[in-house]
Jmol script that loads the backbone (N, CA, C; Angstrom):
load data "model"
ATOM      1  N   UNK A   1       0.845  -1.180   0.000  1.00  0.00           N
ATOM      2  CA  UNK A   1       0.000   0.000   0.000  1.00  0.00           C
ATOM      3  C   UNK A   1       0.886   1.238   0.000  1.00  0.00           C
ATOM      4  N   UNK A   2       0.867   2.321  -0.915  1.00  0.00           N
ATOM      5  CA  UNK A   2       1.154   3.388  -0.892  1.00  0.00           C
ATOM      6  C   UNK A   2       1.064   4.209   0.401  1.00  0.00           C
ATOM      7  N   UNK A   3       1.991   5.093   0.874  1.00  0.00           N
ATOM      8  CA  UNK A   3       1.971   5.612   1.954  1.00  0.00           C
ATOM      9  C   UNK A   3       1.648   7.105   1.495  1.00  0.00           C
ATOM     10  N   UNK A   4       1.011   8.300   1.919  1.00  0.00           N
ATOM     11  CA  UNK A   4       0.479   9.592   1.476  1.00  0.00           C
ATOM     12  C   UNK A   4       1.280  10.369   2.107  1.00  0.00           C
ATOM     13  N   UNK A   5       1.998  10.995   1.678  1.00  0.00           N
ATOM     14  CA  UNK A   5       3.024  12.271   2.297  1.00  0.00           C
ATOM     15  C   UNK A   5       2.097  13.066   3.111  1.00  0.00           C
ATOM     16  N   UNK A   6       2.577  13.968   4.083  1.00  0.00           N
ATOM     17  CA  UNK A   6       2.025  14.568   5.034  1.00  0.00           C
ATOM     18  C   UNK A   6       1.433  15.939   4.536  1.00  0.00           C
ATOM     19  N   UNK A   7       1.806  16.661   3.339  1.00  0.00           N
ATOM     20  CA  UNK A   7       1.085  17.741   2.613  1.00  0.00           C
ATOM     21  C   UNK A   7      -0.577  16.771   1.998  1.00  0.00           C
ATOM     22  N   UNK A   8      -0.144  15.664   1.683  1.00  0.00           N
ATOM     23  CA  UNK A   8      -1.161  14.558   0.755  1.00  0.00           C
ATOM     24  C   UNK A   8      -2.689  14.483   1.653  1.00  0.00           C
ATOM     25  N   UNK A   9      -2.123  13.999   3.196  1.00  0.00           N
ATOM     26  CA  UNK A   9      -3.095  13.545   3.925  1.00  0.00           C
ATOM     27  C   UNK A   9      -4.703  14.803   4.556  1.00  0.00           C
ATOM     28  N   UNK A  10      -4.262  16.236   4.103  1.00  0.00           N
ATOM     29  CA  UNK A  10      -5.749  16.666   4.426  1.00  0.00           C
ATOM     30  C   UNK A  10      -6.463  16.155   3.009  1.00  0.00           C
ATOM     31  N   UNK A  11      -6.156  15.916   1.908  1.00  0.00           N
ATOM     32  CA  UNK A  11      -6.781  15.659   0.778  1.00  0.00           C
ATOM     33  C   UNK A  11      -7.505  14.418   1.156  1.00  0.00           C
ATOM     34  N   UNK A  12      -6.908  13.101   1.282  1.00  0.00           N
ATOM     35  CA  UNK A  12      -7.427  12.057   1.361  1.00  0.00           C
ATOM     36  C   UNK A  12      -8.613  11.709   2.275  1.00  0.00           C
ATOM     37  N   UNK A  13      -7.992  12.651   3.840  1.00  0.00           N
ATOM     38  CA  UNK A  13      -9.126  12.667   5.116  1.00  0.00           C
ATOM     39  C   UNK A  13     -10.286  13.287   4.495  1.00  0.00           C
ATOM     40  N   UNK A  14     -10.239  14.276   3.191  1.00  0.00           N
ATOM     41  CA  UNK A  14     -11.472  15.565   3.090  1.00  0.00           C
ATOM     42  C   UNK A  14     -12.429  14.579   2.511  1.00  0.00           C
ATOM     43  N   UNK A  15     -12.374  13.294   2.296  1.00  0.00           N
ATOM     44  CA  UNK A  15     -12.797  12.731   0.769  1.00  0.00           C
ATOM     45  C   UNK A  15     -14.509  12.111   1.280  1.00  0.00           C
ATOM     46  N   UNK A  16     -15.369  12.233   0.892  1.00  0.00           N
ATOM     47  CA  UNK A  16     -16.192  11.456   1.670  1.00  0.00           C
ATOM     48  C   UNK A  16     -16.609  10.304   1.847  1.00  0.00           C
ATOM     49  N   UNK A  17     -16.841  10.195   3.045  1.00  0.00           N
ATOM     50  CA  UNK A  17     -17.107   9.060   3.351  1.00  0.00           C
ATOM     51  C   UNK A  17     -18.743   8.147   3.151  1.00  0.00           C
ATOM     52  N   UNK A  18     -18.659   7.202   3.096  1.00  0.00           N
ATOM     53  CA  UNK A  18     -20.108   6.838   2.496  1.00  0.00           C
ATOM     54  C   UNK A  18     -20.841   6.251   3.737  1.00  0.00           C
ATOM     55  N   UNK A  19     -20.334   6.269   5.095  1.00  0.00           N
ATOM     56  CA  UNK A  19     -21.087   6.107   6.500  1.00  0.00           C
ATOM     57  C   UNK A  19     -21.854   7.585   7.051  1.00  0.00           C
ATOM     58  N   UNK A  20     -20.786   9.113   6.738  1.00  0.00           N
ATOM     59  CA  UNK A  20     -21.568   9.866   7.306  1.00  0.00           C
ATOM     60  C   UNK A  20     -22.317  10.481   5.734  1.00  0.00           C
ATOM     61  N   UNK A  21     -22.886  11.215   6.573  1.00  0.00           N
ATOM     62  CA  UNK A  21     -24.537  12.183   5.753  1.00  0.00           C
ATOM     63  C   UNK A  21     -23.444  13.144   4.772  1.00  0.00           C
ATOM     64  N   UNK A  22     -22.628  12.755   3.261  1.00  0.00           N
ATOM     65  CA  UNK A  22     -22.780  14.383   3.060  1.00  0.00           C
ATOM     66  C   UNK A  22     -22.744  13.999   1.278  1.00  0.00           C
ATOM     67  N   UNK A  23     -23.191  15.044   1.422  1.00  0.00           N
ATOM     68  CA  UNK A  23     -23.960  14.942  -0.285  1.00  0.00           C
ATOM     69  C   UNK A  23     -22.631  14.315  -1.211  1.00  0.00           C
ATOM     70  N   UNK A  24     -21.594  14.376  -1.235  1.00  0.00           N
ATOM     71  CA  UNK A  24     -20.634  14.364  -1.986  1.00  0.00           C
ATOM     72  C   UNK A  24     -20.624  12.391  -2.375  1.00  0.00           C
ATOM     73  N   UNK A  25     -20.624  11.723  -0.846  1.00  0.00           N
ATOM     74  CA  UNK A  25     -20.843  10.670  -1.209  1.00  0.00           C
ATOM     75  C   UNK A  25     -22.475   9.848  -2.243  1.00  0.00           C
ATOM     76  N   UNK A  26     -23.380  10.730  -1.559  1.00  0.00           N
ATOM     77  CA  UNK A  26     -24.850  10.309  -2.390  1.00  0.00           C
ATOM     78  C   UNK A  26     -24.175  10.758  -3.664  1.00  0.00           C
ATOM     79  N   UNK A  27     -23.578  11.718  -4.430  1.00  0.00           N
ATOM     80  CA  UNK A  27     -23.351  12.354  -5.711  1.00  0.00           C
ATOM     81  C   UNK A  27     -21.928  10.881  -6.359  1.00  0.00           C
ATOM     82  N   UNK A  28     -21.196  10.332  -5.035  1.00  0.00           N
ATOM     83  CA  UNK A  28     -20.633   9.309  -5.513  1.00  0.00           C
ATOM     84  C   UNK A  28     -21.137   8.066  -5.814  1.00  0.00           C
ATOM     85  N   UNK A  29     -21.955   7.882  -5.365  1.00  0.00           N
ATOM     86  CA  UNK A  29     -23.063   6.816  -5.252  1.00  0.00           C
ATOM     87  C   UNK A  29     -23.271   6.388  -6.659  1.00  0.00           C
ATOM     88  N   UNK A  30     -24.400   7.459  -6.779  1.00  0.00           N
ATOM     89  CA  UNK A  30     -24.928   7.896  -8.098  1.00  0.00           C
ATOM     90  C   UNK A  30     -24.007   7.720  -9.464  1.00  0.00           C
ATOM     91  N   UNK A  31     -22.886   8.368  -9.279  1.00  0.00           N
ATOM     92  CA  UNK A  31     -22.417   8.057 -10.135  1.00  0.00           C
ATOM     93  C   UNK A  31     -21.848   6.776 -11.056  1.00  0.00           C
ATOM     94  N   UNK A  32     -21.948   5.995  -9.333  1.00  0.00           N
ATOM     95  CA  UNK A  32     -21.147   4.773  -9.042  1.00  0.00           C
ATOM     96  C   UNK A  32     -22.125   3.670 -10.024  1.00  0.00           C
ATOM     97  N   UNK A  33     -23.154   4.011  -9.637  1.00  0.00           N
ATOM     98  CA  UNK A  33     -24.047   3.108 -10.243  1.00  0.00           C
ATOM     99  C   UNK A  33     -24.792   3.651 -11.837  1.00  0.00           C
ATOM    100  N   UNK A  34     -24.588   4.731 -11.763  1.00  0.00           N
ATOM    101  CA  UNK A  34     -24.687   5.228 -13.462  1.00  0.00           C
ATOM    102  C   UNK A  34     -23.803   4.305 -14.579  1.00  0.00           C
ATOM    103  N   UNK A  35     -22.329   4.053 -13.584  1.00  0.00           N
ATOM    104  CA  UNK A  35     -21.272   3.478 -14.131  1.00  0.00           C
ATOM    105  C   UNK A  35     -21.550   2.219 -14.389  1.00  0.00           C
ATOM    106  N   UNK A  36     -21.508   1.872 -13.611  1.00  0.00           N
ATOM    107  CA  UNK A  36     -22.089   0.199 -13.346  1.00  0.00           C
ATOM    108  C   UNK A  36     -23.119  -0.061 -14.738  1.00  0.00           C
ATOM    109  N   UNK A  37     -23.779   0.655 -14.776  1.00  0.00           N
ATOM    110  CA  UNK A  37     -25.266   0.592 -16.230  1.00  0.00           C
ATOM    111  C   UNK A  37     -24.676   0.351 -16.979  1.00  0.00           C
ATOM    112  N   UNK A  38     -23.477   0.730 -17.522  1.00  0.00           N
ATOM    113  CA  UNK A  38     -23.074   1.150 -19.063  1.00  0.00           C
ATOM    114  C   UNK A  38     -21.701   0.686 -19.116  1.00  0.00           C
ATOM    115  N   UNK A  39     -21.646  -0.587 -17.891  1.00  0.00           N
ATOM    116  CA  UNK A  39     -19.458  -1.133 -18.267  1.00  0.00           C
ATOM    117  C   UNK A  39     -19.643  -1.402 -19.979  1.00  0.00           C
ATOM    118  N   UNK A  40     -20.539  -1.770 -20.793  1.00  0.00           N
ATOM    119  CA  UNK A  40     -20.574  -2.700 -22.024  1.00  0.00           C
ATOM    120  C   UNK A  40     -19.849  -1.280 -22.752  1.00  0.00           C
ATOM    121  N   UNK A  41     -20.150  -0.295 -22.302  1.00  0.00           N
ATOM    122  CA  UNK A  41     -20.185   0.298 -23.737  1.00  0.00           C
ATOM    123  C   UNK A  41     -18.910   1.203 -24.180  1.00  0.00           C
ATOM    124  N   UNK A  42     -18.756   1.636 -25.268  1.00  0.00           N
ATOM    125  CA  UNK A  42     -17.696   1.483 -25.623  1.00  0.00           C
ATOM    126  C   UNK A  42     -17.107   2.773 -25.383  1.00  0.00           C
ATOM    127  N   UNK A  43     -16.041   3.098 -25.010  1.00  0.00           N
ATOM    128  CA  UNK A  43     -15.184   4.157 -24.072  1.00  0.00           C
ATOM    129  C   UNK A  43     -15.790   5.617 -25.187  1.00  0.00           C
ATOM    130  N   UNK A  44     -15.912   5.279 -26.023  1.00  0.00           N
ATOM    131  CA  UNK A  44     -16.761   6.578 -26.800  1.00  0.00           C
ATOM    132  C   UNK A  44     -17.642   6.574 -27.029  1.00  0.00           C
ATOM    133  N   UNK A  45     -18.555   6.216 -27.070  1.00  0.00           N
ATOM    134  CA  UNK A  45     -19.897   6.480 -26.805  1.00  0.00           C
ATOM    135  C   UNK A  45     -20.553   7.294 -26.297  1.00  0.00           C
ATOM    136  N   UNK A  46     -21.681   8.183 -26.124  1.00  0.00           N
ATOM    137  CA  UNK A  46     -22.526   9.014 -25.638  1.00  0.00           C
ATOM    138  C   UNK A  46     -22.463   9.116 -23.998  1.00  0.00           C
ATOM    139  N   UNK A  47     -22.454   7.964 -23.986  1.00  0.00           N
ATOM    140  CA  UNK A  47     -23.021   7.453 -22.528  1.00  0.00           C
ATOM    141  C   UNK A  47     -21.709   7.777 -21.813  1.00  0.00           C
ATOM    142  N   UNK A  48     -20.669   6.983 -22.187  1.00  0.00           N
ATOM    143  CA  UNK A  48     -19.407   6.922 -21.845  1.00  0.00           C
ATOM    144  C   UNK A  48     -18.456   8.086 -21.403  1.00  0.00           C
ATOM    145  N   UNK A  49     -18.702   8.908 -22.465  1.00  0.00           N
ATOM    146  CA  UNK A  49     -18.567  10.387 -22.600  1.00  0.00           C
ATOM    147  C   UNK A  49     -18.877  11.290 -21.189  1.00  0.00           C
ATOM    148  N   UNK A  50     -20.762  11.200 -21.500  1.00  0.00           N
ATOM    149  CA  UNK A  50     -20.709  11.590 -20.023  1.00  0.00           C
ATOM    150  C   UNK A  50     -20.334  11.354 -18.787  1.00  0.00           C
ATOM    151  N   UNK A  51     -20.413  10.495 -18.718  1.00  0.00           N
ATOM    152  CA  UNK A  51     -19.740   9.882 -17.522  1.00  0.00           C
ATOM    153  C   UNK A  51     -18.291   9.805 -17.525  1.00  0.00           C
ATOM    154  N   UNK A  52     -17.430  10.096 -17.620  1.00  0.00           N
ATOM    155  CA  UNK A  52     -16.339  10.590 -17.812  1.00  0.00           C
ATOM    156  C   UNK A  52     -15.778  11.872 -17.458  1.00  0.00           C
ATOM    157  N   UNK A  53     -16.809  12.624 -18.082  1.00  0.00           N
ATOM    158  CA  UNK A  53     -17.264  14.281 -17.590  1.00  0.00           C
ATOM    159  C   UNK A  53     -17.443  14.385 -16.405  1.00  0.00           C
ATOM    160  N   UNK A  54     -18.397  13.324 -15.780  1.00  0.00           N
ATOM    161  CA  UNK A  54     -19.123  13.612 -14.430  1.00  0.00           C
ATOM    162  C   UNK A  54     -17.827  13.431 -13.694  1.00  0.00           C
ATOM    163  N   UNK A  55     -17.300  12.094 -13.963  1.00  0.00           N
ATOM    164  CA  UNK A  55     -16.157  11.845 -13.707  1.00  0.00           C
ATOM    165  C   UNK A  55     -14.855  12.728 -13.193  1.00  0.00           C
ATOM    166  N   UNK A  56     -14.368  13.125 -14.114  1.00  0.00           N
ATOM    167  CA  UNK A  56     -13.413  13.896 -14.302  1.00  0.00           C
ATOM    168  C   UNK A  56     -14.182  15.502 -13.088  1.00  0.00           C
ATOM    169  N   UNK A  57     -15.064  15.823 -13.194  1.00  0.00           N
ATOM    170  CA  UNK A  57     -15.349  16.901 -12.707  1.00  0.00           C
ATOM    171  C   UNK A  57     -15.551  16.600 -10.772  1.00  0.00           C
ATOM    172  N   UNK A  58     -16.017  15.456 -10.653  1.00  0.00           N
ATOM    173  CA  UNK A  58     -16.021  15.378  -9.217  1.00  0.00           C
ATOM    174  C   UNK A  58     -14.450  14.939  -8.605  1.00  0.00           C
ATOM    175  N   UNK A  59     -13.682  14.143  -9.780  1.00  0.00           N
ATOM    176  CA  UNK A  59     -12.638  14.502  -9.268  1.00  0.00           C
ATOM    177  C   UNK A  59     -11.560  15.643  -9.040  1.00  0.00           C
ATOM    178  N   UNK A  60     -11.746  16.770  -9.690  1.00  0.00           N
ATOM    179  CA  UNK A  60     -11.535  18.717 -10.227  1.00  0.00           C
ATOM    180  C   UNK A  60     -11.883  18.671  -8.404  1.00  0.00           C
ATOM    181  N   UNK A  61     -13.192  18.476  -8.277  1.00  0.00           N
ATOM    182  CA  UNK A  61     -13.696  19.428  -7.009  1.00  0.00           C
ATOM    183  C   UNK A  61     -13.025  18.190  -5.428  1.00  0.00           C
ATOM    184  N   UNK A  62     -12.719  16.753  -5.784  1.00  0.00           N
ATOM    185  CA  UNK A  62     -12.548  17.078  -4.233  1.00  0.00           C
ATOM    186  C   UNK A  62     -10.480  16.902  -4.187  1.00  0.00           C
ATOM    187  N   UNK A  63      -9.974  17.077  -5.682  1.00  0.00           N
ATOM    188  CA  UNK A  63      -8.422  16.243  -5.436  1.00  0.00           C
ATOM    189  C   UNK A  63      -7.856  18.046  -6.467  1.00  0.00           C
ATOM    190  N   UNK A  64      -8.644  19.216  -6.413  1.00  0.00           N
ATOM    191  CA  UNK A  64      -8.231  20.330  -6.956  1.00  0.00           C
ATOM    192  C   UNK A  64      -7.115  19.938  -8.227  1.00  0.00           C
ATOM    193  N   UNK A  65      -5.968  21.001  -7.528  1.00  0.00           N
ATOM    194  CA  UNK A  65      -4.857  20.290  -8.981  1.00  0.00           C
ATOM    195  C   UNK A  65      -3.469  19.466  -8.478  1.00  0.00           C
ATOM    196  N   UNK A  66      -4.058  18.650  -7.385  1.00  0.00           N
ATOM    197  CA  UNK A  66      -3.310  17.736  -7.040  1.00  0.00           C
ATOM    198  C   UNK A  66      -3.347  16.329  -7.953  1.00  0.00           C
ATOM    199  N   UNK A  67      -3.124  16.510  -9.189  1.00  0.00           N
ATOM    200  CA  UNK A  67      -3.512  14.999 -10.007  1.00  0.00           C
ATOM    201  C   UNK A  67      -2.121  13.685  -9.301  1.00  0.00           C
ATOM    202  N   UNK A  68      -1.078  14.509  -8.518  1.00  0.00           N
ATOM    203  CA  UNK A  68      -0.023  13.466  -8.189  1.00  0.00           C
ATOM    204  C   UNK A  68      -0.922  12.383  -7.003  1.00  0.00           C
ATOM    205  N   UNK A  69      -1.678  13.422  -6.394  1.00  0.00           N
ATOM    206  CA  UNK A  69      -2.814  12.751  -5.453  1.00  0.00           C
ATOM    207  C   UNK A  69      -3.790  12.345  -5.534  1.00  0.00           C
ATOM    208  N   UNK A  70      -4.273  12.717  -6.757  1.00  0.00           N
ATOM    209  CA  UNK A  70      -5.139  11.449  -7.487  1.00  0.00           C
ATOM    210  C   UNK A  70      -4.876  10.539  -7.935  1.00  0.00           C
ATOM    211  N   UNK A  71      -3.990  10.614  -8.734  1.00  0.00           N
ATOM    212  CA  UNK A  71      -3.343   8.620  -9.415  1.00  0.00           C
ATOM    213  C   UNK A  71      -2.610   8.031  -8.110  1.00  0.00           C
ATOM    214  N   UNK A  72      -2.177   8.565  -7.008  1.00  0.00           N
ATOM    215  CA  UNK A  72      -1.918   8.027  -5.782  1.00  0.00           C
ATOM    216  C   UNK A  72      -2.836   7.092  -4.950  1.00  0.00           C
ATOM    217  N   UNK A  73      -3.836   8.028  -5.163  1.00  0.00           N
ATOM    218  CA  UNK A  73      -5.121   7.673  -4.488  1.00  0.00           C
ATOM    219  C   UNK A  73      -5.700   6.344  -5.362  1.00  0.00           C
ATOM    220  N   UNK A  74      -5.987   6.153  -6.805  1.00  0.00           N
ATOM    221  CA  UNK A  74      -6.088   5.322  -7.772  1.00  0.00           C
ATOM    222  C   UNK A  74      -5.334   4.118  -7.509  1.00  0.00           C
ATOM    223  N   UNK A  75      -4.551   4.120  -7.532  1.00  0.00           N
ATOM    224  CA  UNK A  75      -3.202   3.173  -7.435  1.00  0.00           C
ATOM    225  C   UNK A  75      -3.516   2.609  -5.974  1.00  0.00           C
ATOM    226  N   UNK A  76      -4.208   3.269  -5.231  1.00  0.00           N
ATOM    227  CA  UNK A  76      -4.088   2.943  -3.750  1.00  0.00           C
ATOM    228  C   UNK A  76      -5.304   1.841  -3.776  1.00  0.00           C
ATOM    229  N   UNK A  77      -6.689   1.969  -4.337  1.00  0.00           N
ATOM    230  CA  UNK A  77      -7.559   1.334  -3.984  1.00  0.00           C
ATOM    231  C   UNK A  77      -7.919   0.729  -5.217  1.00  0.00           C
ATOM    232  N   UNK A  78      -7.173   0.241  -6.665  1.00  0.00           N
ATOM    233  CA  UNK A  78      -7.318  -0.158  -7.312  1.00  0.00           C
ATOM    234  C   UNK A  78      -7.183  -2.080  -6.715  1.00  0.00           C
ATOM    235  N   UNK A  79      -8.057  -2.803  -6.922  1.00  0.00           N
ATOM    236  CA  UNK A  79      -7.983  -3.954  -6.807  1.00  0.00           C
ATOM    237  C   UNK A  79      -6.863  -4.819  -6.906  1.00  0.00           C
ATOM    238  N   UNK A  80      -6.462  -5.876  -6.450  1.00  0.00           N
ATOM    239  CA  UNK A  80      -5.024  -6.572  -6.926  1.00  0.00           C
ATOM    240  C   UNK A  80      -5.680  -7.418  -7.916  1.00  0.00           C
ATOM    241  N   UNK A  81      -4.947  -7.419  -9.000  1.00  0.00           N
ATOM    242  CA  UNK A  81      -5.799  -8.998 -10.046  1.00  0.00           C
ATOM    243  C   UNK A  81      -6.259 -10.199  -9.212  1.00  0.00           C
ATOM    244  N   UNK A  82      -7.195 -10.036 -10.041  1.00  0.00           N
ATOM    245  CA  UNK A  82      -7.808 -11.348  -9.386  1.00  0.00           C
ATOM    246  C   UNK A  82      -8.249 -11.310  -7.228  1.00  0.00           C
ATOM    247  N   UNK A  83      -8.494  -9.818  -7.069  1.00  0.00           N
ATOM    248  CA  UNK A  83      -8.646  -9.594  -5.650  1.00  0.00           C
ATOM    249  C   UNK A  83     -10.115  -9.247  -5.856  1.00  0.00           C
ATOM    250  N   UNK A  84     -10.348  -8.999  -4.278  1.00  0.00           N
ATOM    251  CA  UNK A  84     -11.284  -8.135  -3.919  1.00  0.00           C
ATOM    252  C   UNK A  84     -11.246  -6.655  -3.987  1.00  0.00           C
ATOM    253  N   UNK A  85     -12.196  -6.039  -4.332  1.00  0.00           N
ATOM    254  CA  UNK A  85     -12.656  -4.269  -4.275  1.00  0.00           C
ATOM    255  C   UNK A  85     -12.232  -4.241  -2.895  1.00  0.00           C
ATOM    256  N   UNK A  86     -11.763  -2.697  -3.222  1.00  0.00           N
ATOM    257  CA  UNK A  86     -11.202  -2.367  -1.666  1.00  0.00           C
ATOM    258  C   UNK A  86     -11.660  -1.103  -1.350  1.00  0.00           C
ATOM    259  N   UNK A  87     -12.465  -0.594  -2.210  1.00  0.00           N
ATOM    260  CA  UNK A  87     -13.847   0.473  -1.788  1.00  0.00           C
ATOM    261  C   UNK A  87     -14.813  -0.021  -2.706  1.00  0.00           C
ATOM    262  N   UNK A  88     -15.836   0.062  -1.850  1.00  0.00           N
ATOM    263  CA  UNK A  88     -17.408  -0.580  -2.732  1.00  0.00           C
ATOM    264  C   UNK A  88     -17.831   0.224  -3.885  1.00  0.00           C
ATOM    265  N   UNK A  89     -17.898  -0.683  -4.883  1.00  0.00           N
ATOM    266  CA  UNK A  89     -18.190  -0.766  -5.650  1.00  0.00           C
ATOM    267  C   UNK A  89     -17.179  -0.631  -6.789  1.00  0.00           C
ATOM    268  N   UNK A  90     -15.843  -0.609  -6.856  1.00  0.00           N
ATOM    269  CA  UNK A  90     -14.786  -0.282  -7.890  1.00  0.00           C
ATOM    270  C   UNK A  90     -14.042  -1.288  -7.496  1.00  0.00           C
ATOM    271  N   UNK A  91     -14.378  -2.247  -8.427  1.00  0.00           N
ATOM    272  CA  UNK A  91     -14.079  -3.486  -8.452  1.00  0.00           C
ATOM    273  C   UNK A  91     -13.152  -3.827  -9.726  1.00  0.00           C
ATOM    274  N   UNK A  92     -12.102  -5.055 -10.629  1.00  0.00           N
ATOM    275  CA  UNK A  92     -11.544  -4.913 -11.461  1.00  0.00           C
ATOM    276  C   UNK A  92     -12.205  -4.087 -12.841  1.00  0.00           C
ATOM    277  N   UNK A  93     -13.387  -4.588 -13.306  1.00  0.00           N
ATOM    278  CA  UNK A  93     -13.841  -4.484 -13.750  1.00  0.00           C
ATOM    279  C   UNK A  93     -14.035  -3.132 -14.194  1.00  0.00           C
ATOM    280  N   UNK A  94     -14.889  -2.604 -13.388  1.00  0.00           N
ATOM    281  CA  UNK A  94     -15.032  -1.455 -13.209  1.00  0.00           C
ATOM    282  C   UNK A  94     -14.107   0.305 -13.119  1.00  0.00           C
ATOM    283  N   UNK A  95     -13.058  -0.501 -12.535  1.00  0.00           N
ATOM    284  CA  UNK A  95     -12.080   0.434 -12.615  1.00  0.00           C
ATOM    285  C   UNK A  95     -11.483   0.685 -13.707  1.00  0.00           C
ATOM    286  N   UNK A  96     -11.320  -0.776 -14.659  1.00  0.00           N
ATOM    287  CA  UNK A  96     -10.944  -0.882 -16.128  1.00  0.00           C
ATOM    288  C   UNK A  96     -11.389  -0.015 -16.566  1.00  0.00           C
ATOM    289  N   UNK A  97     -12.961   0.090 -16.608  1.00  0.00           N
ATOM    290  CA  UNK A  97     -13.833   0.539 -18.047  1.00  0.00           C
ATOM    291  C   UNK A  97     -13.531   2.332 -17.223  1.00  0.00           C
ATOM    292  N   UNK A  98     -13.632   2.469 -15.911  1.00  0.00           N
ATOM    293  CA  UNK A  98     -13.341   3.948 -15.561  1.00  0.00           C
ATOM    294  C   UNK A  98     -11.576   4.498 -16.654  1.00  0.00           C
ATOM    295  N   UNK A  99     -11.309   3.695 -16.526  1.00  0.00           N
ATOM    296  CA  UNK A  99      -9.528   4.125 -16.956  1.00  0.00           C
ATOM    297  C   UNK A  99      -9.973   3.993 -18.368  1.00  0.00           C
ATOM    298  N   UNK A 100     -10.490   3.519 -19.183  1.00  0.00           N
ATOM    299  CA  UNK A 100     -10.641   3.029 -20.442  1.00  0.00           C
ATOM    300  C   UNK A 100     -11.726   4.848 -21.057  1.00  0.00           C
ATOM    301  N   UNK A 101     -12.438   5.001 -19.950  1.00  0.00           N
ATOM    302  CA  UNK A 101     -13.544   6.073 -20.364  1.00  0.00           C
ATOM    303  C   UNK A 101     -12.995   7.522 -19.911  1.00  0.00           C
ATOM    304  N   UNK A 102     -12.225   8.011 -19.213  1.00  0.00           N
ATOM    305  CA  UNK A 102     -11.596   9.100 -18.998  1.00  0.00           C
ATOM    306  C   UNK A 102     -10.451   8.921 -20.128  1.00  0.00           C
ATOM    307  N   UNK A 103      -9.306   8.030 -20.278  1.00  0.00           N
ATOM    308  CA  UNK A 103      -8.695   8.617 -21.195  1.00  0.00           C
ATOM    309  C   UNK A 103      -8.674   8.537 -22.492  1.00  0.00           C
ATOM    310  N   UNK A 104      -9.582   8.134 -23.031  1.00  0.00           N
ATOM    311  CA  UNK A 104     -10.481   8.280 -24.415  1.00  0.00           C
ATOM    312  C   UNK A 104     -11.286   9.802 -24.180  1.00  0.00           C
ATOM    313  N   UNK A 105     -11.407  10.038 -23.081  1.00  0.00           N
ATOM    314  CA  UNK A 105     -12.308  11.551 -22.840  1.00  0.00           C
ATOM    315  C   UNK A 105     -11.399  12.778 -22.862  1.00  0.00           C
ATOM    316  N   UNK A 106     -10.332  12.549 -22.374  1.00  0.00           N
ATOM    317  CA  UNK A 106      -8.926  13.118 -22.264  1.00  0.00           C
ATOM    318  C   UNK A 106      -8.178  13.210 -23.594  1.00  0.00           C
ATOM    319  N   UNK A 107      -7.976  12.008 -24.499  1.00  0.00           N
ATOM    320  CA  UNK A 107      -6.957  12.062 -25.625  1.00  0.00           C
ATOM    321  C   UNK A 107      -8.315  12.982 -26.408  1.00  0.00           C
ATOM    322  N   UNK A 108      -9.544  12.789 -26.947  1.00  0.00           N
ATOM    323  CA  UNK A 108     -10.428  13.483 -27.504  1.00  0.00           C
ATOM    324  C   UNK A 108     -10.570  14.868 -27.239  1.00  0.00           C
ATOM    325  N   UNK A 109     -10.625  15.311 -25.863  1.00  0.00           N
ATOM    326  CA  UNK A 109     -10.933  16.473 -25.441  1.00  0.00           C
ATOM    327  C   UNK A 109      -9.632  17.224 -26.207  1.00  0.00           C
ATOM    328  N   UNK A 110      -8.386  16.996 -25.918  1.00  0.00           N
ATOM    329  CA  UNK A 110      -7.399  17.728 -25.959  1.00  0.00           C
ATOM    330  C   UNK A 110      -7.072  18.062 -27.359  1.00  0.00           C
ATOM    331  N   UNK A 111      -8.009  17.051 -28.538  1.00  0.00           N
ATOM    332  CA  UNK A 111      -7.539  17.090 -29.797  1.00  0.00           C
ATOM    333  C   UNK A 111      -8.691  18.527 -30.134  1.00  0.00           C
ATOM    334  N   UNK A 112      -9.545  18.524 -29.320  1.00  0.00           N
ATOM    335  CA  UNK A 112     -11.055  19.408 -30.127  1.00  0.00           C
ATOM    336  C   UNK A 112     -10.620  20.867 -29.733  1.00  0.00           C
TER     337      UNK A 112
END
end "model"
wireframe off; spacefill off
backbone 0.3
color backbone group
C-alpha cells in the first residue's frame, strides 16, 4: 500500500465518506451506479462520454490540482488482479472501463 506524504493527507481525510450524511458521497453513489449501467459500452460512446465528464469533474472538485494525489489515491484502492474491491463498488472491472472512459475523454478532449 502506498503511503500519502504529510502535505497529501488533508486531501485524502477531506474525501467522503459513504457512513456519514454528506452529499458528496450520495453524488458518488450515483455516479457509481450510473457506471455500473453502461461497463458494455464502448469508451466513446454518448453514454461513456458523459460519464467521464461527471467523472473527471467530481474529481476537479474534491483532489483540486493535485492529479499526483489522485493517481496516488487510484493506485491505492485499485484492486489486486484477481482480488477483492477495496472500496465498494470499484471493483476490477469497473475500474478498467473507468480508466478506459476518462482517457479516451482526455486524448479526444485535448484534440477538439
Amino acid at each position: 500500500m502506498k503511503r500519502f506524504a504529510p502535505d497529501e493527507l488533508p486531501i485524502i481525510e477531506s474525501l467522503p465518506r459513504l457512513e456519514e450524511n454528506d452529499p458528496r458521497a450520495d453524488e458518488w453513489i450515483s455516479l457509481l451506479r450510473d457506471i455500473h449501467g453502461h461497463l458494455g459500452e464502448p469508451p466513446d460512446s454518448p453514454a461513456s462520454r458523459r460519464l467521464a465528464e461527471r467523472l473527471l469533474e467530481i474529481e476537479g472538485q474534491w483532489f483540486g490540482d493535485r492529479e499526483d494525489v489522485l493517481e496516488k489515491y487510484w493506485e491505492w484502492i485499485r484492486p489486486e488482479p484477481g482480488g477483492s474491491e477495496k472500496v465498494l463498488g470499484l471493483d476490477e472491472e469497473t475500474m478498467a472501463y473507468i480508466e478506459r472512459i476518462t482517457d479516451e475523454y482526455l486524448r479526444t478532449d485535448k484534440r477538439a
